[in-house]
N, C-alpha and C positions, 0 to 999 in steps of 0.2 A: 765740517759737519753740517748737516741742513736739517733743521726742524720745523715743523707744522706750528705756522703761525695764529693762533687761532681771531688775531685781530685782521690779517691781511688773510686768511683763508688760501693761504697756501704757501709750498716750502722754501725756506730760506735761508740762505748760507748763515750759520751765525759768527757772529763776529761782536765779542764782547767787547765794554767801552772800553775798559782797560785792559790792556794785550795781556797782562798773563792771568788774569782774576776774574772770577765770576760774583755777580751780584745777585742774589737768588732769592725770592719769598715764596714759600709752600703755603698756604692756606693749613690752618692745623683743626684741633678739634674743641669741640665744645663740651666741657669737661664737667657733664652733669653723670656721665654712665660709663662702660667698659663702652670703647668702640667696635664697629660692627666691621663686617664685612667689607660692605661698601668704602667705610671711612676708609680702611686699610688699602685699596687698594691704590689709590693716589699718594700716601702714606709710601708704599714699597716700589713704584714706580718712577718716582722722584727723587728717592734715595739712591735708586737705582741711578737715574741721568747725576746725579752727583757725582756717583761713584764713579761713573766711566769717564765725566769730565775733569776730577781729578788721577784720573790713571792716565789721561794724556797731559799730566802734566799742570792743570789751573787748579792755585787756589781757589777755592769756593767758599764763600760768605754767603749761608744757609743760615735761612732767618723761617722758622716754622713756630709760629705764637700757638698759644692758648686764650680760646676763652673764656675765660672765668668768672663773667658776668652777664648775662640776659635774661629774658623772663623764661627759661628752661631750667636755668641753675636757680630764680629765685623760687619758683613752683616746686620741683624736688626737694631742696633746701626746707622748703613749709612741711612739705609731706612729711618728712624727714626726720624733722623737727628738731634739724639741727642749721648751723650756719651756711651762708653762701659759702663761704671762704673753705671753712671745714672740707664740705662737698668734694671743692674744687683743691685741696690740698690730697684729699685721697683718690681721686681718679687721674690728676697729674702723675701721683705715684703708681696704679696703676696703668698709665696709660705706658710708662717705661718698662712696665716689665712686659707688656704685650709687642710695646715695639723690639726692644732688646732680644725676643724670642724672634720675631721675625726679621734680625738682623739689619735694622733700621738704626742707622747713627745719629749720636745725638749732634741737633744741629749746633751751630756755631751760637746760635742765641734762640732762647726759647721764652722769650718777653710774655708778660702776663698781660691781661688788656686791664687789670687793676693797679699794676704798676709802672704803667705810663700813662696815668692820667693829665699828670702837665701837658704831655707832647698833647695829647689830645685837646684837652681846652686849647692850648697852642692853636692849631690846626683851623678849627671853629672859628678861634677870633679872627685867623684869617680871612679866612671866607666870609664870614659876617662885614670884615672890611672893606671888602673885593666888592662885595653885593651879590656873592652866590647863595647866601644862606638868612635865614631871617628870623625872631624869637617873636614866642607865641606864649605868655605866662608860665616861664620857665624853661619853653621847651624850644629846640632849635631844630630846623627845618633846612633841609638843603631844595634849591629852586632847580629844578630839574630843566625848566625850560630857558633860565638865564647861563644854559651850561650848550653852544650850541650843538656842539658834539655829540650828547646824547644819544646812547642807542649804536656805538661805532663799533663796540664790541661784537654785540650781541645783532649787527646788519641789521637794525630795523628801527623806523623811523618811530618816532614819541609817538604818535597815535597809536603806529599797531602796537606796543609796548603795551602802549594803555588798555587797551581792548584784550588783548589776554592774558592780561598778568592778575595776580592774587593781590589789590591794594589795601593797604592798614589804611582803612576809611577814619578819618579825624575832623572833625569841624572845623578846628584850628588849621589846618591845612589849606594854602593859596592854592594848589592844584592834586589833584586826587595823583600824579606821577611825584610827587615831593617825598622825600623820606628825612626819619628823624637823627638828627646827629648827637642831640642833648634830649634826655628824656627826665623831666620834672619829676621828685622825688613822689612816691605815691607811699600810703601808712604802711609801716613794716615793711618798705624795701632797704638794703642798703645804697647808702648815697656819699657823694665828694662835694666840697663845696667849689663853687666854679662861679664867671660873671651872671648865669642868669639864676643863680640859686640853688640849693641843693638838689644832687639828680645824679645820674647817669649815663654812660657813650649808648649811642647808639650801637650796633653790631657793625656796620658798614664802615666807620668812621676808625673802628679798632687797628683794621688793618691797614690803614692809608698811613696813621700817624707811627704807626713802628715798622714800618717798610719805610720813611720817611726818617726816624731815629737811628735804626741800625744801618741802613744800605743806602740812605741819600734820595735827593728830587727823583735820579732817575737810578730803574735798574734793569738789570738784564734780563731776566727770563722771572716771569710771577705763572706760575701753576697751581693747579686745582682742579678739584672733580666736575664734570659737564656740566652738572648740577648748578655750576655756582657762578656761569657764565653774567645768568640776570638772574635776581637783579644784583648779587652781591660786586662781582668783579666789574660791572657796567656801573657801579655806586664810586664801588672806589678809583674807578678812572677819571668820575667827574670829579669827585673829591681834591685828589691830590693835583691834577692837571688844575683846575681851577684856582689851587692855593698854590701852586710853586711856579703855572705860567710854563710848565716844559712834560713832555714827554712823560705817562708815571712807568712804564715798562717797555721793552725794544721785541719782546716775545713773552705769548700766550699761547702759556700751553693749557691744555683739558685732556683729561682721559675719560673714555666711554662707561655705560651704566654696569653696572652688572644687575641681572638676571638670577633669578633662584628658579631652577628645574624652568626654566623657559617665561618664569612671572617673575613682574617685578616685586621688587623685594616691599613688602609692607607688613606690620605688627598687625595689621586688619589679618591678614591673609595668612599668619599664624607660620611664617616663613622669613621672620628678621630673627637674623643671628648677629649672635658678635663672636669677636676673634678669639674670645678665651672659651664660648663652646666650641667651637672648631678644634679649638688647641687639644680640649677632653680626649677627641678623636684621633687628627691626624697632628702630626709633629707640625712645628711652626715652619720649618723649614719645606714644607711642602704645599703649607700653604702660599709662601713664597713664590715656592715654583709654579704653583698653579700659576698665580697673577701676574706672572712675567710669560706666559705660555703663548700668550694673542699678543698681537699690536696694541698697545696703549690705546689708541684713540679709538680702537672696536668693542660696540660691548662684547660682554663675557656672560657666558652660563655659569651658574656655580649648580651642580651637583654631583650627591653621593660616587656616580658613574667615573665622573671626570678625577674628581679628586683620586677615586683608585688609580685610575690613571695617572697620575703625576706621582703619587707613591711608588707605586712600578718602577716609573722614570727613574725617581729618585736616587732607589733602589740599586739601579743598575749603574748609575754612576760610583757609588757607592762601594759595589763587588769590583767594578775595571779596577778604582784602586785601590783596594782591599789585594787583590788577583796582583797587581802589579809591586803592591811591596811586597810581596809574598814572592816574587819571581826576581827580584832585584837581591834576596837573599841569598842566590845564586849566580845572579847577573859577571859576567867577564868583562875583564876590562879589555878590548880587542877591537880590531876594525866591523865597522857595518858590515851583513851579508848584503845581497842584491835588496832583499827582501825589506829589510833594515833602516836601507836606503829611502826604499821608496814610502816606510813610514815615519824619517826623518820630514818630506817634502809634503807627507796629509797634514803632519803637524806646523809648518810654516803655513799651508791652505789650511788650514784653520784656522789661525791668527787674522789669516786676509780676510776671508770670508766672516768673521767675530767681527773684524774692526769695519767693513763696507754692511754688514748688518748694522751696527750702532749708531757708522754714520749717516746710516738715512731711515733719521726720523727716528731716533730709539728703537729699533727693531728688535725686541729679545726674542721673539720666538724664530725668527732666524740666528740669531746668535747662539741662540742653544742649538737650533740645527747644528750648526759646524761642532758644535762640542759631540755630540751625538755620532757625528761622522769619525770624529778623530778617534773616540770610544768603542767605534766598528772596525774602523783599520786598527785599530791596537789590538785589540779581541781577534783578529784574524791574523795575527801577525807575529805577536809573541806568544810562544809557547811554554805550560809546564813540562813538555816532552825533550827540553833539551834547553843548554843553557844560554841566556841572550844579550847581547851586548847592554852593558850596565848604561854607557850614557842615552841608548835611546830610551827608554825603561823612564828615567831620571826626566830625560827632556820631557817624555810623553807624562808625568806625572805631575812637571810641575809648569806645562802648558794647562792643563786640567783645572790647576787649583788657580793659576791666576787669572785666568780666562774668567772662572768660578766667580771668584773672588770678587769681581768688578761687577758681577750680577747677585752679589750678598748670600752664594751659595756652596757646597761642594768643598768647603774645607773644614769640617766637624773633623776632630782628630778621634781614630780609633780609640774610645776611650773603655771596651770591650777587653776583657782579662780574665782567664783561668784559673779559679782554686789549684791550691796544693794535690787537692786529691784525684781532679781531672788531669793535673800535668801527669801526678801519677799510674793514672791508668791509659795516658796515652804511652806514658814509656812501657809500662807493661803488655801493650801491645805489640809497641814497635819490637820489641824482645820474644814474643809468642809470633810474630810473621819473620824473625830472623831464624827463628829453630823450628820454620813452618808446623808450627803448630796453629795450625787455618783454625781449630775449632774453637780454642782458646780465644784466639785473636775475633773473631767473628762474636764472640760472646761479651767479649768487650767492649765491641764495638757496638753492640745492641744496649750493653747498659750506657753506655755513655750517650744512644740518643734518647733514652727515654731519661738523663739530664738535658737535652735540649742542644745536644754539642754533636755536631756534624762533621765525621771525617770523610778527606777527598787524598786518596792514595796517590799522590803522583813519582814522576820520576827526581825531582827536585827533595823530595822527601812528603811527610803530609800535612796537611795542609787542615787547621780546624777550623771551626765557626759554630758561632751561637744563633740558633733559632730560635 
């Protein structure tokens, strides 16, 4: 498999440290609100390279924190007028029912950044050892320019860093590029006690010290939104490389912005959503599908237009197999025709085409192509006009769901079921077209869709569904 390095700027065979295991950190979210759009989409894209690296086979040690402590969570919290903690115990809880809808697994470790505070002073004292980090009444500062590496991430030298970036101006600060790791306890904040006195981690510092507790000095692949390239992920490379002396990740990945109707997404601009109004609208499962529809590393538009579009999509996977247990109720156990055959072999080119998709570079929107293809030769191939061999029917359904499956999508079970009364009125059908009584049967069939229940007469027998 080769992925987009985003430290070396281009792609690269991967090759984790340990031959069958993957060592993995997601960047997660900051647990003052429901998460938005945005957050979700590095959220279901990551889940995604999970999923498809344990379907060939590697464990995955998926380490996605929370955090549960900054000046976002203490300002809401005020607002609130209730606790940090609080806050952050009910949007944890929500933030699983919004991933669980969007078929996001939960990770192997889901560390709080308020309960690893050891690891964290840990960390500090290091670097304070080393001479990368220095205190300021209370407060602890990482030396940005005692790190020479600096900027390797994010390809740019400390000067230009400096000149366009947003910096938290501090007097206490040696150089306006320094960031804080320890932040000195201020009136009515919550605080830990630690060497330089009561206070606080910094935001940066969070993720170095439980990418360092759960997955070790080094690990395999650290992902997160473009967003977080600088200064966060360019924080935590000095951080950890500075205090353990090795390597802190082997791949960096990013995925591209997203766009609302063509603007970026801002609460100015009266166009930031989160995932749980979306969900009001469209099924979580489509929003999925949207965010796997482009290249990860491309932005994405999000609007109204598109999303029908991926409903459609959706949709139509949905009917092939809906259509195809519906034809398997008839299916014969007998040799392939010519026909048969030849969608025995779309379905192995699909497999191919799914897996040279994923391997380069996470590709879902070609990988869904090939699903797409296989769902068109299937649809042109098997008939309700006559009966069709039961194991391609079977291959063809359950290439579908696991193909699906590894893109967190396409295996919702029918969980759609007919009253008493509609099963009855469709046998009262099927008995007013047995003693062609067309008018009878026609009449019934009118009431039954002004209940919402759509029949499709085939030669297999018929065939209902709910609109």
């Amino acid at each position: 498999m080769k992925i987009y390095n985003t430290l070396t700027r281009q792609k690269q065979k991967f090759v984790p440290i340990e031959e069958n295991t993957v060592k993995m950190y997601s960047c997660g979210p900051t647990v003052y609100d429901y998460f938005h759009i945005g957050n979700a989409r590095p959220f279901i894209i990551f889940d995604t390279l999970r999923r498809y690296l344990e379907y060939k086979g590697y464990t995955v040690k998926f380490v996605q924190n929370f955090t549960d402590i900054d000046d976002k969570m203490i300002n809401r919290a005020n607002k609130e007028g209730t606790t940090v903690k609080e806050l952050a115990d009910r949007f944890i809880e929500e933030y699983f029912v919004d991933a669980k809808g969007l078929g996001i697994k939960e990770a192997t470790f889901h560390p709080k950044a308020t309960e690893n505070i050891d690891a964290i002073i840990c960390i500090i004292q290091k670097l304070i050892d080393k001479g990368f980090a220095y205190t300021v009444d209370g407060n602890v500062y990482f030396s940005t320019r005692n790190f020479a590496e600096y900027g390797k991430l994010s390809k740019q030298p400390l000067e230009d860093l400096e000149a366009g970036a947003r910096i938290d101006v501090s007097e206490q600060k040696r150089d306006a590029m320094d960031f804080a790791l320890w932040k000195a306890q201020k009136e009515g904040e919550p605080a830990w006690q630690s060497p330089w006195g009561l206070g606080r981690p910094g935001w940066h510092i969070e993720c170095s010290a439980m990418a360092n507790k759960y997955l070790g000095d080094t690990i395999d692949i650290h992902s997160g939104g473009q967003d977080l390239i600088f200064p966060h992920h360019e924080n935590e490379i000095a951080q950890s490389e500075a205090a353990n002396g090795k390597p802190f990740a082997n791949y960096w990945m990013h995925n591209g912005y997203i766009n609302i109707d063509n603007r970026k997404m801002s609460k100015s601009l009266g166009n930031f959503f989160t995932v749980r109004d979306i969900a009001k609208e469209y099924d979580y499962e489509i929003i999925r599908f949207f965010m796997l529809s482009a290249h990860y590393r491309n932005p994405i538009n999000f609007s109204k237009d598109l999303m029908e579009q991926a409903k459609s999509a959706v949709e139509r996977v949905y009917t092939c197999l809906d259509n195809l247990e519906f034809l398997l109720q008839n299916a014969e156990q007998r040799p392939f025709t010519e026909d048969e055959l030849q969608l025995g072999k779309e379905i192995d080119l699909c497999k191919e085409k799914f897996t040279e998709a994923m391997e380069d570079d996470l590709n879902t929107a070609e990988a869904l192509a090939a699903i797409f293809d296989l769902i068109k030769a299937a649809n042109t191939t098997l008939s309700s006009e006559r009966k069709n061999a039961q194991a391609v029917i079977e291959k063809t359904i359950s290439t579908i769901k696991e193909l699906g499956a590894v893109l967190g999508l396409f295996n919702k079970e029918n969980t759609v079921s007919i009253n008493s009364e509609i099963e009855a009125l469709i046998a009262e059908r099927a008995a007013a077209r047995a003693e062609k009584n067309w008018a009878k049967a026609d009449a019934i069939r009118d009431k039954l869709k002004e209940m919402n229940v759509v029949l499709e007469d085939t030669p297999m027998g018929v065939k209902w569904s709910i609109k």
